[in-house]
mmCIF file as Biopython writes it, N, C-alpha, C and O atoms, coordinates in Angstrom:
data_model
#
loop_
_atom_site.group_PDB
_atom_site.id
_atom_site.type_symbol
_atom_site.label_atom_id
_atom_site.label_alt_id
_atom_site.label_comp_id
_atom_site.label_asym_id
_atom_site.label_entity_id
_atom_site.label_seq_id
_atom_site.pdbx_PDB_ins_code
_atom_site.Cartn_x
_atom_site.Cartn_y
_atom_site.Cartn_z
_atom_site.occupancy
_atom_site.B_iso_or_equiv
_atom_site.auth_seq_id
_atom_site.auth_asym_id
_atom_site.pdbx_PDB_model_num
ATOM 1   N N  . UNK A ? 1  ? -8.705  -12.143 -4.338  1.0 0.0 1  A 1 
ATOM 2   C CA . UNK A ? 1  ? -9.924  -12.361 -5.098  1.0 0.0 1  A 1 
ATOM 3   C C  . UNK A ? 1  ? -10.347 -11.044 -5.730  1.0 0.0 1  A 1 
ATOM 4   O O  . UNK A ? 1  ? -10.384 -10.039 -5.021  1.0 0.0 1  A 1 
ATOM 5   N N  . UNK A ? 2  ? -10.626 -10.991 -6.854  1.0 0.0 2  A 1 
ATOM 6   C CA . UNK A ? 2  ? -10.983 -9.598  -7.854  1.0 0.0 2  A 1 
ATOM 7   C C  . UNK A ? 2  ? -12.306 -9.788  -7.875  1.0 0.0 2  A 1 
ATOM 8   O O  . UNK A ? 2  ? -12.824 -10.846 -8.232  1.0 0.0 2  A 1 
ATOM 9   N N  . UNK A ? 3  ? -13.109 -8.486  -7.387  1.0 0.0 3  A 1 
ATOM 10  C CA . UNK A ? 3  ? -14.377 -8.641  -7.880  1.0 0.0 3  A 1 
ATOM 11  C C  . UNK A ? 3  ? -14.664 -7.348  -9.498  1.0 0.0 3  A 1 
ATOM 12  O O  . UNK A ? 3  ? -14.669 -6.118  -9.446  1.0 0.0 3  A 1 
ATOM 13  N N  . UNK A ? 4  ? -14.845 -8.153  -10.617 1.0 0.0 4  A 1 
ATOM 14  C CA . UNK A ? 4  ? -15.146 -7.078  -11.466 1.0 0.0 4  A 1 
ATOM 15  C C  . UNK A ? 4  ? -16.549 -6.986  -11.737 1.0 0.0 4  A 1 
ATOM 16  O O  . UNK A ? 4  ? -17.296 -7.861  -11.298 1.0 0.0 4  A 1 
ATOM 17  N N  . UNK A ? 5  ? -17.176 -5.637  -12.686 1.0 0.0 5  A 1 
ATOM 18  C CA . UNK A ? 5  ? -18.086 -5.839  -12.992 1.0 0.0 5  A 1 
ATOM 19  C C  . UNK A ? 5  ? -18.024 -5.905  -14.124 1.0 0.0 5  A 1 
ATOM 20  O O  . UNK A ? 5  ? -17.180 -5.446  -14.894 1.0 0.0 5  A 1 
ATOM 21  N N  . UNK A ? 6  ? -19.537 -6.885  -14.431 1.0 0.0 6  A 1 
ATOM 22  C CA . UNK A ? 6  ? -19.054 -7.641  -15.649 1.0 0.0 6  A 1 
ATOM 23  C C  . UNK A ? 6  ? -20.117 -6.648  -16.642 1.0 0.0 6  A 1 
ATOM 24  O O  . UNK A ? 6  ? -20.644 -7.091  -17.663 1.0 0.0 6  A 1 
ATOM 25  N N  . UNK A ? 7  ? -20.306 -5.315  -16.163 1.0 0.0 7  A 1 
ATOM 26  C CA . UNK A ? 7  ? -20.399 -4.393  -17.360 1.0 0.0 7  A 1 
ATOM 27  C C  . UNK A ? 7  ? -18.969 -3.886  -18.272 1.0 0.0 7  A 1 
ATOM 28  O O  . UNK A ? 7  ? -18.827 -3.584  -19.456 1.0 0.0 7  A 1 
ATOM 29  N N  . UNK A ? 8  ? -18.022 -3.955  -17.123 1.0 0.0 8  A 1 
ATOM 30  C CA . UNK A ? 8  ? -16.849 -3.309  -17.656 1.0 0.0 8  A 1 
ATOM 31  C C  . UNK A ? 8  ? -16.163 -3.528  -18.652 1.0 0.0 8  A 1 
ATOM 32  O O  . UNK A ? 8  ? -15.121 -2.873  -18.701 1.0 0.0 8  A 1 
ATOM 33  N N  . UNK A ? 9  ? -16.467 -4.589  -19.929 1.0 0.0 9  A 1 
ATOM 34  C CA . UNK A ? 9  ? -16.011 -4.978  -20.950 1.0 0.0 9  A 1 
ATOM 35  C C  . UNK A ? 9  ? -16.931 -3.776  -22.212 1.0 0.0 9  A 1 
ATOM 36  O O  . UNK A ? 9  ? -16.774 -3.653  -23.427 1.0 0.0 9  A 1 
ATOM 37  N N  . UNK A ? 10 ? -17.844 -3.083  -21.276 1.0 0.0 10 A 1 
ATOM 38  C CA . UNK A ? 10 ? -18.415 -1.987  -22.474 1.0 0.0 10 A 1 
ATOM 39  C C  . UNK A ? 10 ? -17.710 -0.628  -22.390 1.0 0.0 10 A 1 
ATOM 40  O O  . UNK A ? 10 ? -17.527 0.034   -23.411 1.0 0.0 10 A 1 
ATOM 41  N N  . UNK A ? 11 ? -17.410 -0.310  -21.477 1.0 0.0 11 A 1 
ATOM 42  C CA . UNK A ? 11 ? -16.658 0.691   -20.465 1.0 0.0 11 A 1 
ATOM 43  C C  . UNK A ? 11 ? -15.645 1.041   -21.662 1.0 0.0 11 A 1 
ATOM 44  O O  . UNK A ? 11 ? -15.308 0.318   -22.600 1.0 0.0 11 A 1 
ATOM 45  N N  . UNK A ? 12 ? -15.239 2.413   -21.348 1.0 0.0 12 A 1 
ATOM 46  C CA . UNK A ? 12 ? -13.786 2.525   -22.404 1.0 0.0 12 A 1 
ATOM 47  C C  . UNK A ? 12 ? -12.482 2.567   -21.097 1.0 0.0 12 A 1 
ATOM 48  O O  . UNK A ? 12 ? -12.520 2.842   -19.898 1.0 0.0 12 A 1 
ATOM 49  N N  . UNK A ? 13 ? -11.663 2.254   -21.794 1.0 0.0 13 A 1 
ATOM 50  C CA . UNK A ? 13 ? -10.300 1.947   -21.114 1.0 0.0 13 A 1 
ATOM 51  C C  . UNK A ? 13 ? -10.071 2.366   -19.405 1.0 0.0 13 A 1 
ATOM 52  O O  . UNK A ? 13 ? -9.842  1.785   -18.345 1.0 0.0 13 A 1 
ATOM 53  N N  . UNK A ? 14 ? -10.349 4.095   -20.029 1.0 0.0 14 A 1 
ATOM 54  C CA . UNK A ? 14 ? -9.874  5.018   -18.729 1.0 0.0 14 A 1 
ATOM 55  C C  . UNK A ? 14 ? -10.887 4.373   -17.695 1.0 0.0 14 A 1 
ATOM 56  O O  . UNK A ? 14 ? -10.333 3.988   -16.666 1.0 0.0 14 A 1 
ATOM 57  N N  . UNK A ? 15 ? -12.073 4.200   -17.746 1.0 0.0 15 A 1 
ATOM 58  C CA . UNK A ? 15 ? -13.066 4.268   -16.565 1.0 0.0 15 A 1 
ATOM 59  C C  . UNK A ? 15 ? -13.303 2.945   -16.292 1.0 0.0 15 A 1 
ATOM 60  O O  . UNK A ? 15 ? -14.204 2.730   -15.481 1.0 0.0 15 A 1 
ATOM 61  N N  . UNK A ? 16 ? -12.484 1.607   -16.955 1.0 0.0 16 A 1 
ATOM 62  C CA . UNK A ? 16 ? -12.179 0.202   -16.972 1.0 0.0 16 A 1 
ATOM 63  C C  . UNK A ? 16 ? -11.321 0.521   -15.341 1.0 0.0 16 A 1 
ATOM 64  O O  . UNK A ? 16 ? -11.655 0.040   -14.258 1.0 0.0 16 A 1 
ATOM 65  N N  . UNK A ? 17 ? -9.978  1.615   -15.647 1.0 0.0 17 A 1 
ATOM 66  C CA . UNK A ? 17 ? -8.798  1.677   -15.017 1.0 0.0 17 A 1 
ATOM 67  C C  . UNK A ? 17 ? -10.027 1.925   -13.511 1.0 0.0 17 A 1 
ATOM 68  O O  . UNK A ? 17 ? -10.033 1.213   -12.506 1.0 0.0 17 A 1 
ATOM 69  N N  . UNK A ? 18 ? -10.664 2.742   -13.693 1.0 0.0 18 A 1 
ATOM 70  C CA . UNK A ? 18 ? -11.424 3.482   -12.258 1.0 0.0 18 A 1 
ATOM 71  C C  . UNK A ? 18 ? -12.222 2.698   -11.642 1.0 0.0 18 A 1 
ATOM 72  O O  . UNK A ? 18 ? -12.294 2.650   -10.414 1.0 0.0 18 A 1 
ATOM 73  N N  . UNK A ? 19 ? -12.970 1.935   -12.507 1.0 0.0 19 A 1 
ATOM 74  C CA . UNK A ? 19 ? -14.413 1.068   -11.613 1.0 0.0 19 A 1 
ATOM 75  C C  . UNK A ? 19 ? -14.537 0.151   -12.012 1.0 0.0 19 A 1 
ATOM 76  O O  . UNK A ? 19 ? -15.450 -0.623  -11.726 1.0 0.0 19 A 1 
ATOM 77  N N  . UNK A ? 20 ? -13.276 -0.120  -13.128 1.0 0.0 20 A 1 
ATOM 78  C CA . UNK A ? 20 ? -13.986 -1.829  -13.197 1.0 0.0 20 A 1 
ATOM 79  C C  . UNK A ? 20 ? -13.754 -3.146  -12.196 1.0 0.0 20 A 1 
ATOM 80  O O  . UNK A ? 20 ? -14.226 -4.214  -12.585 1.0 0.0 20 A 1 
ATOM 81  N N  . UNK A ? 21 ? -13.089 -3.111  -11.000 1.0 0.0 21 A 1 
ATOM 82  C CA . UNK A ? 21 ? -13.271 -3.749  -10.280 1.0 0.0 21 A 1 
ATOM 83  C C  . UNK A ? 21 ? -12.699 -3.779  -8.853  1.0 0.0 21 A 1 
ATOM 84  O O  . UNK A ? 21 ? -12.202 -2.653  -8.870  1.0 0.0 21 A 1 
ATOM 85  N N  . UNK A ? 22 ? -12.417 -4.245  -7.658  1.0 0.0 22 A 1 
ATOM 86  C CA . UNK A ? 22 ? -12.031 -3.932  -6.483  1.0 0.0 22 A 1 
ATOM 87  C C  . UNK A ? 22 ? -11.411 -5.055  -6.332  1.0 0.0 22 A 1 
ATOM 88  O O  . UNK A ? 22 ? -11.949 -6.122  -6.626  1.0 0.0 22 A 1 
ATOM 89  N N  . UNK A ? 23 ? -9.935  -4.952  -5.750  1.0 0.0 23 A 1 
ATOM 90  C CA . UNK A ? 23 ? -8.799  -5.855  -5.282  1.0 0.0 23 A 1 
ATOM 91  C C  . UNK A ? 23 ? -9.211  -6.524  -3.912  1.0 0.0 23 A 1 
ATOM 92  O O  . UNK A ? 23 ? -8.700  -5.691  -3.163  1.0 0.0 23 A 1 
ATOM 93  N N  . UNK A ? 24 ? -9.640  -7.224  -3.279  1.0 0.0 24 A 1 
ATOM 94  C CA . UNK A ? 24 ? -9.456  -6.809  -1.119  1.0 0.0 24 A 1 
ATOM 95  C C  . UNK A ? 24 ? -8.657  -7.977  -1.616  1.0 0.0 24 A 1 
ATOM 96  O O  . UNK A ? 24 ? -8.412  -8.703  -2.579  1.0 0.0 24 A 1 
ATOM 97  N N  . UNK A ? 25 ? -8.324  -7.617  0.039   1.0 0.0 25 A 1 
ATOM 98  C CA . UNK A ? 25 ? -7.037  -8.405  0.331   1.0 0.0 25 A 1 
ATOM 99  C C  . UNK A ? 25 ? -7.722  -9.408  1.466   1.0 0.0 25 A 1 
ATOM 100 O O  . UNK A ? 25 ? -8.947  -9.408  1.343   1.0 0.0 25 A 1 
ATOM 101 N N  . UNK A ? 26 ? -7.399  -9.987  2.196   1.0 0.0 26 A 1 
ATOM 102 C CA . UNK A ? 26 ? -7.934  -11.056 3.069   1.0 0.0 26 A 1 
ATOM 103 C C  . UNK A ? 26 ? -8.520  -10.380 3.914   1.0 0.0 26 A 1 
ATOM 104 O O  . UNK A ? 26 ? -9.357  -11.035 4.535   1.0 0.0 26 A 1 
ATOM 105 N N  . UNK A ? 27 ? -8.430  -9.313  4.210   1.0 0.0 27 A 1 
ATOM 106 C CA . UNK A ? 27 ? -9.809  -8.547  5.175   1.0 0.0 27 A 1 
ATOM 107 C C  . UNK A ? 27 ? -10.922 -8.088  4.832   1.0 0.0 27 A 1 
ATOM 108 O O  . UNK A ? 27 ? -11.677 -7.486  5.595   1.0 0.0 27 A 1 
ATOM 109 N N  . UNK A ? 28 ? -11.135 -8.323  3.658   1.0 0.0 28 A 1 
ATOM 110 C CA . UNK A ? 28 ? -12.658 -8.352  2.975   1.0 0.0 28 A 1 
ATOM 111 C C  . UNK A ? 28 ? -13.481 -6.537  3.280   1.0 0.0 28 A 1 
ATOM 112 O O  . UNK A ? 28 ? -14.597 -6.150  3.625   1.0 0.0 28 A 1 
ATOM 113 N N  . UNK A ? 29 ? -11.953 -5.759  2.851   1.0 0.0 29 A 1 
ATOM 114 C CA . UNK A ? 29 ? -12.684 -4.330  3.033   1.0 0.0 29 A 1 
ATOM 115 C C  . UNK A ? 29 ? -13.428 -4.003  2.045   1.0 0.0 29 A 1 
ATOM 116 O O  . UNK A ? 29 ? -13.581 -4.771  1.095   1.0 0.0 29 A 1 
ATOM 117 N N  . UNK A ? 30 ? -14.026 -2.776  2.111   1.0 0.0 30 A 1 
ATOM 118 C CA . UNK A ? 30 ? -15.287 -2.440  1.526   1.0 0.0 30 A 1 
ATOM 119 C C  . UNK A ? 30 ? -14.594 -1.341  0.198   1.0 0.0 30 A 1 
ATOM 120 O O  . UNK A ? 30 ? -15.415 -0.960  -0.637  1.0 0.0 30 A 1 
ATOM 121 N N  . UNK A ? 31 ? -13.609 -1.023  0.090   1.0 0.0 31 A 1 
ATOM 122 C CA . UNK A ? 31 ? -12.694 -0.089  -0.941  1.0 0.0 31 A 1 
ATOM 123 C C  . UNK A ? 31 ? -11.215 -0.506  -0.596  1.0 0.0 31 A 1 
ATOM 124 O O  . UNK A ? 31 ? -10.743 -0.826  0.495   1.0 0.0 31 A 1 
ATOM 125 N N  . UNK A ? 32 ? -10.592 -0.409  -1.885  1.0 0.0 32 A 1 
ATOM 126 C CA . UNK A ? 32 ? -9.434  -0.749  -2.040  1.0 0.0 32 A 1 
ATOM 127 C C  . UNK A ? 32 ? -8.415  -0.615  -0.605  1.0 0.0 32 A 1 
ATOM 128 O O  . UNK A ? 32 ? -8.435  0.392   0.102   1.0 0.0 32 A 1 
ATOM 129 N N  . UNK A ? 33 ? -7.760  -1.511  -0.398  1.0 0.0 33 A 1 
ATOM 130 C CA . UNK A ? 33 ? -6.726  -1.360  1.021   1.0 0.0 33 A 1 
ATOM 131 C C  . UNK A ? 33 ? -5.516  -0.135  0.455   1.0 0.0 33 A 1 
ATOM 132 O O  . UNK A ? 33 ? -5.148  -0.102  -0.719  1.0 0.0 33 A 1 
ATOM 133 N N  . UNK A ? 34 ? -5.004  0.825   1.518   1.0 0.0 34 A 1 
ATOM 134 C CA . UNK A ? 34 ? -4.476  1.503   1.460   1.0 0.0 34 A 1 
ATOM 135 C C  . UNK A ? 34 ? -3.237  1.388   2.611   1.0 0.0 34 A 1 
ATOM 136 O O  . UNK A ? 34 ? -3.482  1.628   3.794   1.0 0.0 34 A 1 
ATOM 137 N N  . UNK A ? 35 ? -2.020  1.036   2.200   1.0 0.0 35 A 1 
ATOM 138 C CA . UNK A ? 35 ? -1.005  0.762   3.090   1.0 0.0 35 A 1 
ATOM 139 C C  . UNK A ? 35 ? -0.239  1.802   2.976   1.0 0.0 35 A 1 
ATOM 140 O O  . UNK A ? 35 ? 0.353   2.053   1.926   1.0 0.0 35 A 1 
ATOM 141 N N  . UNK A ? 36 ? -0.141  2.652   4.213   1.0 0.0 36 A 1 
ATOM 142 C CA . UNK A ? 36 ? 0.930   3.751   4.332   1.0 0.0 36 A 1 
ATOM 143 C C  . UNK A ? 36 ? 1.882   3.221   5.360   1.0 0.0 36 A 1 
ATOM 144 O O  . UNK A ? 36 ? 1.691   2.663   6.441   1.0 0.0 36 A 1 
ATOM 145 N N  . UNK A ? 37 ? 3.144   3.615   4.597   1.0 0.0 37 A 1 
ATOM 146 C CA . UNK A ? 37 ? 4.417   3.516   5.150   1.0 0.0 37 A 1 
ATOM 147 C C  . UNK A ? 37 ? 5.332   4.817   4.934   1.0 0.0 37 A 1 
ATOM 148 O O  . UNK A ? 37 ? 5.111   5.764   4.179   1.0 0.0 37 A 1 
ATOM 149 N N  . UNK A ? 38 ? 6.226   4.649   5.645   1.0 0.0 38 A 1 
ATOM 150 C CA . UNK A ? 38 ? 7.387   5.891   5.550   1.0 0.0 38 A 1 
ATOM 151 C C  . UNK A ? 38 ? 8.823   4.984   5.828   1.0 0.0 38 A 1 
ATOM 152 O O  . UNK A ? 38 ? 9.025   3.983   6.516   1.0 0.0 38 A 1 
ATOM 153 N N  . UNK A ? 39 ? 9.785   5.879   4.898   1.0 0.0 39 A 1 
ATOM 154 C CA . UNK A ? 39 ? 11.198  5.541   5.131   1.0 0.0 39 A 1 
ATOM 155 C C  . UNK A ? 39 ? 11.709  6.621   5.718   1.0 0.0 39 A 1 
ATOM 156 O O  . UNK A ? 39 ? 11.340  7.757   5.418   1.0 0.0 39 A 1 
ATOM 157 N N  . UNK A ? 40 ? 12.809  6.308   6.810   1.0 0.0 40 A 1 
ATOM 158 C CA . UNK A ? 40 ? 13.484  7.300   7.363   1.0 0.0 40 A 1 
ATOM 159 C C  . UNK A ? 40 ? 14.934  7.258   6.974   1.0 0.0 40 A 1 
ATOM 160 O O  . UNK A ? 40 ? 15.405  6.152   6.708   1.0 0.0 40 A 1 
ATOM 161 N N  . UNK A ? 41 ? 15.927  8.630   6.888   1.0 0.0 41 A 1 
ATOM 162 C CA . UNK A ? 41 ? 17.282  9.085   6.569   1.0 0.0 41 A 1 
ATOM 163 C C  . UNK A ? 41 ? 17.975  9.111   8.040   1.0 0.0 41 A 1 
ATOM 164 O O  . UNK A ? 41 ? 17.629  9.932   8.889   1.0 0.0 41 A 1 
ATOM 165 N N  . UNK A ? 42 ? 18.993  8.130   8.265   1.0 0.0 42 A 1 
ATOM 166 C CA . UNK A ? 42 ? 20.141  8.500   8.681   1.0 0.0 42 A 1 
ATOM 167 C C  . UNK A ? 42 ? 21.295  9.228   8.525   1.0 0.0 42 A 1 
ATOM 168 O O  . UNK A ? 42 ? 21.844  9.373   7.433   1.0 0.0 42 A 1 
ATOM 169 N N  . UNK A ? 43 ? 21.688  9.687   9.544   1.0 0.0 43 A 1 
ATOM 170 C CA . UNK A ? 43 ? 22.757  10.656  9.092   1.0 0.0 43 A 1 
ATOM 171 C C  . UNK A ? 43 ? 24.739  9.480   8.490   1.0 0.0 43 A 1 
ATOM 172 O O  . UNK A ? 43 ? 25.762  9.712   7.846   1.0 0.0 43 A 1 
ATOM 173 N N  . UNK A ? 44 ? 24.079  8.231   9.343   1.0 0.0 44 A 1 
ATOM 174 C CA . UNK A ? 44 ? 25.022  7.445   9.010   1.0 0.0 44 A 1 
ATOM 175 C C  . UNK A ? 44 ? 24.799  5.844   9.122   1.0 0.0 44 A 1 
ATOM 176 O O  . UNK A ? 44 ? 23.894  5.364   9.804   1.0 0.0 44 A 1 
ATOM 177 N N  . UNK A ? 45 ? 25.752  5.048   8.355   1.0 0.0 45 A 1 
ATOM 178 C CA . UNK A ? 45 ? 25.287  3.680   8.873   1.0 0.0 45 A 1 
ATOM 179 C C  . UNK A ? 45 ? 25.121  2.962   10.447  1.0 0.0 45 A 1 
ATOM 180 O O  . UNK A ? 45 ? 24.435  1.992   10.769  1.0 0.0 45 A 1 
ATOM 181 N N  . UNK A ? 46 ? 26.106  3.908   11.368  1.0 0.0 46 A 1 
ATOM 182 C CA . UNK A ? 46 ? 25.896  3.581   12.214  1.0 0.0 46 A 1 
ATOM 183 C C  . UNK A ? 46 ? 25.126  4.249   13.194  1.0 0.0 46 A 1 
ATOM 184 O O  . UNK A ? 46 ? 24.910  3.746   14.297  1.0 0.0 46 A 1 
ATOM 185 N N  . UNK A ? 47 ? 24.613  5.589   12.774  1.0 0.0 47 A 1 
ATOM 186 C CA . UNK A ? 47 ? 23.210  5.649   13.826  1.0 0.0 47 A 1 
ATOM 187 C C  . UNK A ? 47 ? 22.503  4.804   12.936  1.0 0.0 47 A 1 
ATOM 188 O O  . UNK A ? 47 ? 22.474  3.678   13.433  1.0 0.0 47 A 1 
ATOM 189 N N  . UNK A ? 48 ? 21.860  4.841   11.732  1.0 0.0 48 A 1 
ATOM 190 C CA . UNK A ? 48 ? 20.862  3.737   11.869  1.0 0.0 48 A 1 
ATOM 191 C C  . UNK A ? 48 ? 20.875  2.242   12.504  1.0 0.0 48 A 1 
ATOM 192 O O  . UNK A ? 48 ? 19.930  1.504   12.785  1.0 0.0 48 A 1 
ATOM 193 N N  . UNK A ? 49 ? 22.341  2.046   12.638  1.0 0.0 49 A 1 
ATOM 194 C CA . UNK A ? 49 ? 22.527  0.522   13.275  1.0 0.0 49 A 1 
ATOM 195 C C  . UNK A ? 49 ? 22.280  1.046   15.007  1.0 0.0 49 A 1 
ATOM 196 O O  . UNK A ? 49 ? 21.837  0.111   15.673  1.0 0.0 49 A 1 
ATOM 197 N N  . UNK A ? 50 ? 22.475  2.282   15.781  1.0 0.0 50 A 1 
ATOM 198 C CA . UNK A ? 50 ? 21.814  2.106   16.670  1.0 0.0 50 A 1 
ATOM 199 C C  . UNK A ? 50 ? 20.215  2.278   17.082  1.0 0.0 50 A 1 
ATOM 200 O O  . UNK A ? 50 ? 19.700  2.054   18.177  1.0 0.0 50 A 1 
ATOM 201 N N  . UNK A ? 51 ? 19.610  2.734   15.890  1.0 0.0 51 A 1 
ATOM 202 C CA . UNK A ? 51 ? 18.438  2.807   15.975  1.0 0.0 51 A 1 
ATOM 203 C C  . UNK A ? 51 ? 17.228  1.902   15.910  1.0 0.0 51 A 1 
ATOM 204 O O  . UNK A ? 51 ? 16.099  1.901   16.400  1.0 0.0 51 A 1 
ATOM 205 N N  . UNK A ? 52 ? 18.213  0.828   14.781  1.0 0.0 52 A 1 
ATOM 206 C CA . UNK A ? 52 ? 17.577  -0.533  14.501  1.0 0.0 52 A 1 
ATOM 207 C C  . UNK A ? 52 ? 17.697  -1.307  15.929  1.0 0.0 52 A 1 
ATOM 208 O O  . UNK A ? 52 ? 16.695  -1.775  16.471  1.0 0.0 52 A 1 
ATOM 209 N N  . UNK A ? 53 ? 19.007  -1.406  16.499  1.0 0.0 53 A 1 
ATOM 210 C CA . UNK A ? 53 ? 19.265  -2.156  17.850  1.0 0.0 53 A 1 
ATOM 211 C C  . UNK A ? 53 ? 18.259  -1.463  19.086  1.0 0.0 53 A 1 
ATOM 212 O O  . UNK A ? 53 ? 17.720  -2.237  19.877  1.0 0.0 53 A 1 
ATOM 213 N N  . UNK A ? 54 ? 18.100  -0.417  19.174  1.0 0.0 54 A 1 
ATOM 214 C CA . UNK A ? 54 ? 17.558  -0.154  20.124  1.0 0.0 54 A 1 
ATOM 215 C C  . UNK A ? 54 ? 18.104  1.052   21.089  1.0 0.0 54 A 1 
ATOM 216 O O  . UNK A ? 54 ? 17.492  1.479   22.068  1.0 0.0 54 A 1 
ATOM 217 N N  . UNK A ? 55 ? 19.453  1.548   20.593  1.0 0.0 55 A 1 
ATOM 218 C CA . UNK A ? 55 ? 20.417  1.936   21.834  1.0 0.0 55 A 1 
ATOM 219 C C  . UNK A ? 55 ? 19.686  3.592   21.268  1.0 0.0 55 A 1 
ATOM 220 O O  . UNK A ? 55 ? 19.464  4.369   22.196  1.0 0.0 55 A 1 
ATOM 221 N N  . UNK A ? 56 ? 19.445  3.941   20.289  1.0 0.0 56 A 1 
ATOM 222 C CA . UNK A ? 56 ? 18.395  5.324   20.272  1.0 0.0 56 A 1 
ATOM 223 C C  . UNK A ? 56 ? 17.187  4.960   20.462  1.0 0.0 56 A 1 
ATOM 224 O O  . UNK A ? 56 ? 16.742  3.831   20.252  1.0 0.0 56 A 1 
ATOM 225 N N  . UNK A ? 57 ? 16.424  6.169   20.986  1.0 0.0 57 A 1 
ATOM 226 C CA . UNK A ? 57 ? 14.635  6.009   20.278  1.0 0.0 57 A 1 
ATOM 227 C C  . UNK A ? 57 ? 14.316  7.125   19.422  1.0 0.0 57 A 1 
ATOM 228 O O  . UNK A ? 57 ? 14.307  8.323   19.705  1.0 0.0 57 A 1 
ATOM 229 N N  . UNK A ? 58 ? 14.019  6.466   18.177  1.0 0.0 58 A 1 
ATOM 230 C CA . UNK A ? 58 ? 13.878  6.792   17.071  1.0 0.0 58 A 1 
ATOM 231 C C  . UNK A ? 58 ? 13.005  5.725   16.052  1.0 0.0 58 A 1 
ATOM 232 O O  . UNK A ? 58 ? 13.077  4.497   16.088  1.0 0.0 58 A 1 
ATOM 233 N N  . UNK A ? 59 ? 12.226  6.488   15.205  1.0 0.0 59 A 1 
ATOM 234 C CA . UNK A ? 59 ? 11.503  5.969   14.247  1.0 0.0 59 A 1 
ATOM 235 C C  . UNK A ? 59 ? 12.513  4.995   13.332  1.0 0.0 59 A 1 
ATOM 236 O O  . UNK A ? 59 ? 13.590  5.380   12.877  1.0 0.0 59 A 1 
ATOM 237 N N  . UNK A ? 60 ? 12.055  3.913   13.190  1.0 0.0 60 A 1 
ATOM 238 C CA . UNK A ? 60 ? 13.147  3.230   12.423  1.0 0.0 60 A 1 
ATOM 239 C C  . UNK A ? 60 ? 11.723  2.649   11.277  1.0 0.0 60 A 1 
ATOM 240 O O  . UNK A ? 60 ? 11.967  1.943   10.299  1.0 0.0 60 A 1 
#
């Protein structure tokens, strides 16, 4: 659900991009949701295949 404001059709472009409206996602936050993730490097396919399985502990 987008909430815009419905000044933002006077707004010029750039500050359309900044405030004209807020995304939430089904948790009904109060500013845009921010999802941090990370990818990690193996040194090979098969440590990451033991890392995914379980047989290291390691960030997968």
């Amino acid at each position: 659900m987008s909430n815009f404001d419905p000044r933002a059709a006077d707004w010029a472009k750039d500050t359309q991009a900044v405030r004209g409206g807020l995304d939430r996602s089904n948790f009904q936050e109060t500013s845009e949701a921010i999802f941090l993730n990370s990818g990690f490097v193996y040194e090979s396919a098969e440590s990451a295949e033991a890392a995914f399985t379980g047989e290291v502990d390691r960030f997968v």
